[in-house]
C-alpha positions as CSV (number, residue, x, y, z in Angstrom):
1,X,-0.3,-23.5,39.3
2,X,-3.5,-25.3,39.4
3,X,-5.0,-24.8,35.3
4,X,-8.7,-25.2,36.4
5,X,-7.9,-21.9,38.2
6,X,-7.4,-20.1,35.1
7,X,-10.4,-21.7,33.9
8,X,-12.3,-20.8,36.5
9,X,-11.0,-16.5,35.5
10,X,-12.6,-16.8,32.3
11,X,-15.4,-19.2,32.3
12,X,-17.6,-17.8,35.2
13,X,-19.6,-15.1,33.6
14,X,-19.5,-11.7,34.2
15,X,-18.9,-11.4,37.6
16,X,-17.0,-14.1,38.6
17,X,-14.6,-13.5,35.6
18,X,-10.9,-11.8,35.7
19,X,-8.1,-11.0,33.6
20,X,-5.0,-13.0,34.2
21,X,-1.8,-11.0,34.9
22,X,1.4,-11.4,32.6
23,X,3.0,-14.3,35.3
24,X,-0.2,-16.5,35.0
25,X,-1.0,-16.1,31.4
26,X,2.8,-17.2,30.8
27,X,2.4,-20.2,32.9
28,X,-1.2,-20.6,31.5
29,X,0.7,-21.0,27.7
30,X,3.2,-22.9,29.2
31,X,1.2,-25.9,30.3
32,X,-1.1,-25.9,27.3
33,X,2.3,-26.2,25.1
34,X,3.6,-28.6,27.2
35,X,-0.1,-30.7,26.8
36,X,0.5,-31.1,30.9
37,X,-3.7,-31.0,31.1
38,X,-6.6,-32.7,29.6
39,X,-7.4,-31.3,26.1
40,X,-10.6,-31.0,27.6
41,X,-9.5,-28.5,29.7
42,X,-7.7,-26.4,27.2
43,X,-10.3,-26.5,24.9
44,X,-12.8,-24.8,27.7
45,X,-9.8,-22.3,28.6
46,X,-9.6,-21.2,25.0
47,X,-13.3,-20.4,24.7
48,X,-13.6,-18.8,27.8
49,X,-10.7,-16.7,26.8
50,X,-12.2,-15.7,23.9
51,X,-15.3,-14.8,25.5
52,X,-13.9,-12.8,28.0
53,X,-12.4,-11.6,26.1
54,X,-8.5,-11.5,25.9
55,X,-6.3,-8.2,27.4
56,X,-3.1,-7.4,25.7
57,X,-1.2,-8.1,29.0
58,X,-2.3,-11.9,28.5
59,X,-1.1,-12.3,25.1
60,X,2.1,-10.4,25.8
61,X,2.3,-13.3,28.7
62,X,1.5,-15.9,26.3
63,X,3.6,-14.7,23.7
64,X,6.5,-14.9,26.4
65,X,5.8,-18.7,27.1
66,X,6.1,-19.0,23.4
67,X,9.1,-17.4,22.8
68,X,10.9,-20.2,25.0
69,X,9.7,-22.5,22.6
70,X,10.8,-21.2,19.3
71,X,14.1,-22.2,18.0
72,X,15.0,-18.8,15.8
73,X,17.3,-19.2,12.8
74,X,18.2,-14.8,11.8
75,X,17.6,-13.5,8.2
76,X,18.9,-9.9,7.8
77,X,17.3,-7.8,6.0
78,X,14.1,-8.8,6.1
79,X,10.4,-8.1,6.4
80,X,8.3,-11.1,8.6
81,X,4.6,-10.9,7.3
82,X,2.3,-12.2,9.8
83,X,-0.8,-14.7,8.0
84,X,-3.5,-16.1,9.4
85,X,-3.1,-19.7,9.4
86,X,-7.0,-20.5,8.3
87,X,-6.1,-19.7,4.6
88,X,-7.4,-17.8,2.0
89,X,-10.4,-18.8,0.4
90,X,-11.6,-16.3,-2.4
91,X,-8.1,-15.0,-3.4
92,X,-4.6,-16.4,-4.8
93,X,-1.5,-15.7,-2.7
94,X,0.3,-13.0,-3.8
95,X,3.9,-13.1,-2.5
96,X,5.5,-15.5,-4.5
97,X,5.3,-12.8,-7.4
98,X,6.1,-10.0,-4.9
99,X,9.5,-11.6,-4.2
100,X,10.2,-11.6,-7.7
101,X,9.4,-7.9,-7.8
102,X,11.5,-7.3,-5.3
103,X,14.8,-9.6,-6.9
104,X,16.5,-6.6,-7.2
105,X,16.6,-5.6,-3.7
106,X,18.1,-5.9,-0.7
107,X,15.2,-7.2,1.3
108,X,14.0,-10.7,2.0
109,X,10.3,-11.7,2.7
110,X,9.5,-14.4,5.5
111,X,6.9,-16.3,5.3
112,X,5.3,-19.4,8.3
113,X,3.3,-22.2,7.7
114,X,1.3,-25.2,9.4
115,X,-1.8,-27.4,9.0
116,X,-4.8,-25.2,8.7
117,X,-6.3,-23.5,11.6
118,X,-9.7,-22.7,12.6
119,X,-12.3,-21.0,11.7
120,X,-11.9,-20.3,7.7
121,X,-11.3,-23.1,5.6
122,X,-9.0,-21.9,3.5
123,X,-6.0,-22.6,1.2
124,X,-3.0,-22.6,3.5
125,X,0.5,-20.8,2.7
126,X,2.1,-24.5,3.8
127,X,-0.6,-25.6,0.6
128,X,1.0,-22.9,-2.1
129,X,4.4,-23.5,-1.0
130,X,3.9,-27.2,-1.5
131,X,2.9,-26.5,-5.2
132,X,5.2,-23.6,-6.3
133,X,9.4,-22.8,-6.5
134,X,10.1,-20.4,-4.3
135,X,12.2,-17.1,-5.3
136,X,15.1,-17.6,-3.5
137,X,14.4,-14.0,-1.5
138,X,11.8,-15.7,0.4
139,X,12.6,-17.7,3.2
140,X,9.8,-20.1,4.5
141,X,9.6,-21.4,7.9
142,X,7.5,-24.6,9.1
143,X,6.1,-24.3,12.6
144,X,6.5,-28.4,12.8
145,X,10.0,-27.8,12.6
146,X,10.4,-24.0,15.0
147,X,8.2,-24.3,17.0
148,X,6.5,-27.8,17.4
149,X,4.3,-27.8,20.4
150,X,1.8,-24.8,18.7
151,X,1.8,-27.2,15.9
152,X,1.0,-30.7,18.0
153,X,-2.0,-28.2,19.3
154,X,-3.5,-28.4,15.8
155,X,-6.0,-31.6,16.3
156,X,-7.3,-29.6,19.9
157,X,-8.0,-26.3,18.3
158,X,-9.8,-28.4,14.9
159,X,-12.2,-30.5,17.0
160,X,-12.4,-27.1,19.0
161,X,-13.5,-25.7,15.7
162,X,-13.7,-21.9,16.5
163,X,-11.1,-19.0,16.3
164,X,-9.0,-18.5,19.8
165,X,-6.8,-16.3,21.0
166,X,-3.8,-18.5,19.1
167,X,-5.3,-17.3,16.3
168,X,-3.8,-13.6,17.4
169,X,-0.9,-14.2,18.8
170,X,0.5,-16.6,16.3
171,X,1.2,-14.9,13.2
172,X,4.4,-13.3,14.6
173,X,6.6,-15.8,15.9
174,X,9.9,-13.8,15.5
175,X,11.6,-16.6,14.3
176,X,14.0,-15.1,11.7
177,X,14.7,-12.1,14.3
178,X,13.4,-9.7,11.4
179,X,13.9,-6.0,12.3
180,X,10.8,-5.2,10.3
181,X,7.1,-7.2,10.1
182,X,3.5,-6.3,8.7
183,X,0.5,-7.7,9.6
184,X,-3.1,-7.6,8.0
185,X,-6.0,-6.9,9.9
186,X,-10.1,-6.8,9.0
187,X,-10.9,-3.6,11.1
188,X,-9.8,-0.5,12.4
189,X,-10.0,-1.6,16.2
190,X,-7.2,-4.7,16.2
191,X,-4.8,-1.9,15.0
192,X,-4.3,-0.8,18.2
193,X,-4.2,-4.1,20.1
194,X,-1.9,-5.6,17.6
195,X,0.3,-2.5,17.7
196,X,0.6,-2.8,21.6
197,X,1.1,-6.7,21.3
198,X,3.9,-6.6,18.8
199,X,5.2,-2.9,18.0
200,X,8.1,-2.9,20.7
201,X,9.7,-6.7,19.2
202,X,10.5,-4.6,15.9
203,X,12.1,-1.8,14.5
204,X,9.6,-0.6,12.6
205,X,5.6,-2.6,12.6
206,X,2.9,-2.2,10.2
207,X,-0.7,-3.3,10.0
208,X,-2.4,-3.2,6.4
209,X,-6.3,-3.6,5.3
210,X,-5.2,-7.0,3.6
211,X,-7.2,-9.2,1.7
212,X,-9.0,-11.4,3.5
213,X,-6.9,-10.6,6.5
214,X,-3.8,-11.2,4.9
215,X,-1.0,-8.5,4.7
216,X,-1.6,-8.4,0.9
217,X,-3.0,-5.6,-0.8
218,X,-5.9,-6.1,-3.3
219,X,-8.0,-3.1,-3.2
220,X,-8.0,0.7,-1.6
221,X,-7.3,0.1,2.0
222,X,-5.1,1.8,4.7
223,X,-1.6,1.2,5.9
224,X,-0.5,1.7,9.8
225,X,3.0,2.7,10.5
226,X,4.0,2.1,14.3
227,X,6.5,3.3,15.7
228,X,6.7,3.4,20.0
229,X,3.3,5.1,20.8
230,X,3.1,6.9,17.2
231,X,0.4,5.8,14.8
232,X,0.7,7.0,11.0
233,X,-2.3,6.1,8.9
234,X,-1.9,5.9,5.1
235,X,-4.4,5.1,2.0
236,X,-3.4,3.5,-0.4
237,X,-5.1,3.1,-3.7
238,X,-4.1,0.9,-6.6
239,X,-6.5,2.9,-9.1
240,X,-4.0,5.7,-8.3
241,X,-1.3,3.8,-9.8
242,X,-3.4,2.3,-12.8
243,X,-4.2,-0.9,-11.5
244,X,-7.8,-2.2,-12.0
245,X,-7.1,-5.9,-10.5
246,X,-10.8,-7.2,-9.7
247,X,-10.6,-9.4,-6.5
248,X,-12.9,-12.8,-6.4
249,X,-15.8,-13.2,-4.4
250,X,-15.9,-17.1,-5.4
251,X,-14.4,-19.7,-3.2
252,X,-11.1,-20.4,-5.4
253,X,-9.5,-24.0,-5.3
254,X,-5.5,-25.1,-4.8
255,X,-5.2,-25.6,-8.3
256,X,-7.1,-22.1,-9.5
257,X,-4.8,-20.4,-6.9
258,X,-2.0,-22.1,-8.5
259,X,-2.5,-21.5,-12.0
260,X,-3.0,-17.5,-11.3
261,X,0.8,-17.2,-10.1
262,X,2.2,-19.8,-13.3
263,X,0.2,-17.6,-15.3
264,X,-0.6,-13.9,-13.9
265,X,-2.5,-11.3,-15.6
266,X,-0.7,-8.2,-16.4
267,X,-2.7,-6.5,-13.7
268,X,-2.3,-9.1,-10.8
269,X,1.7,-8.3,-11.6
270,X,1.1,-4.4,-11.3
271,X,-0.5,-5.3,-7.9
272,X,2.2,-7.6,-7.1
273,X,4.5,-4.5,-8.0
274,X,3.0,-2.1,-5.2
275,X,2.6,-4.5,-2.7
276,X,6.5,-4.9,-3.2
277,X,6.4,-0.7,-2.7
278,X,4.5,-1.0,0.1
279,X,7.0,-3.7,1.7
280,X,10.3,-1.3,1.0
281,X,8.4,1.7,2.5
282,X,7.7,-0.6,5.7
283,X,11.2,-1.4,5.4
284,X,12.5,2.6,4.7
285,X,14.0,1.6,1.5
286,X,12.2,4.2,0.1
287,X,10.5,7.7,1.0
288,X,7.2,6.8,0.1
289,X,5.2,4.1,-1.6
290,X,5.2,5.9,-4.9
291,X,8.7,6.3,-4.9
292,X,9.2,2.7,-4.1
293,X,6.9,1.7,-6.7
294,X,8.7,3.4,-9.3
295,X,11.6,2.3,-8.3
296,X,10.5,-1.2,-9.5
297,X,9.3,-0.4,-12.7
């Protein structure tokens, strides 16, 4: 189909705007993977589509055009946890030392990387993995190498310079065919969009308040279990537990974020601890997430 027509549904205004059904936002993802138009013209499709803004019918169509696209290699037992591919920039990464909390169990974390993304410039997971040894219960995945026509899209959405609905719909690519995922969100509101994007492709989906929109836990923030059309909310405090980790409000560099996994602080490792809790009640390894996290002390 014609692309400038699906430019045309979102970059008209109010009136002359329209949601694309599932058919057309498939073929819409289709040609802007394939690079079959102008980068011009994606570039103005992406905006639009933001500004419209996006429906959860179009990113279950352009989630569909990806899927033909991703070669998928299968971990069992394991937990997918969905970044955002703009980095952290005020925080270190905490899942290498999670994994290690969790060498004891049966569960595997996967991790997926690529070039940073707009809008945050941050420190990328492709960044720490390139500077740290990896517990071998994590399983890291390139997009170059699964799913390379997101990743040739990289210099488009940089010179683009402004989040787009990739940034939504790319954090869960399904490629080790995990059974369970979590996902961090800023606010309340995505919780159910993500849940109706991604729920029904797992066995069990979470969303967390993560740090910096990350599904790692640094301070009191809830936890979403989805299951079909059931929502379960959950707090979770780490004061409760006796952890008094005090997150950064500085931009941190490579090298800072680095040095804080070499060399943890006894209370970045409690916090690495019940993030690992967290992970085996998403997983139903254990009852709750005090049970979970005693199980790891």
């Amino acid at each position: 189909m014609d692309f400038f027509k699906y430019i045309h549904a979102v970059g008209t205004g109010l009136k002359g705007n329209r949601d694309l059904s599932f058919d057309e936002a498939k073929d819409m993802m289709q040609q802007v993977l394939n690079q079959s138009v102008p980068s011009e013209q994606i570039a103005a499709f992406l905006l639009g589509w933001r500004l419209k803004p996006e429906t959860t019918e179009e990113f279950r169509g352009a989630i569909a055009a990806c899927d033909e696209h991703i070669t998928k290699s299968e971990i069992k037992n394991s937990l997918e946890l969905g970044y955002p591919f703009d980095g952290k920039a005020k925080n270190p990464y905490i899942f290498p030392l999670v994994a290690k909390a969790l060498e004891k169990q049966n569960l595997k974390l996967v991790i997926i990387g690529d070039e940073k993304q707009p809008a945050k410039d941050g420190i990328t997971i492709k960044e720490i993995v390139s500077q740290i040894k990896l517990h071998p219960n994590i399983h890291y995945f390139d997009r170059k190498e699964f799913f390379n026509k997101l990743h040739k899209l990289t210099e488009i959405r940089n010179r683009l310079g402004l989040r787009s609905g990739f940034n939504t719909i790319e954090k869960l690519p399904g490629v080790a065919k995990s059974e369970y995922a979590i996902i961090g969100v800023f606010h309340k509101p995505y919780v159910k969009k993500y849940a109706q994007i991604f729920s029904d492709r797992y066995k069990k989906f979470a969303l967390i308040q993560g740090n910096e929109g990350t599904p790692e836990l640094f301070s009191k923030g809830r936890l979403w279990m989805v299951e079909n059309e059931d929502v379960q909310e959950y707090i979770i405090d780490p004061e409760y537990f006796g952890i008094h980790y005090k997150k950064s409000w500085d931009k941190i560099s490579l090298e800072e974020s680095s040095q804080q996994l070499h060399s943890p602080s006894d209370e970045f490792l409690k916090l690495a601890r019940l993030n690992a809790a967290v992970y085996l009640f998403v997983t139903q390894n254990a009852p709750t997430i005090e049970d979970a996290y005693d199980m790891l002390s």
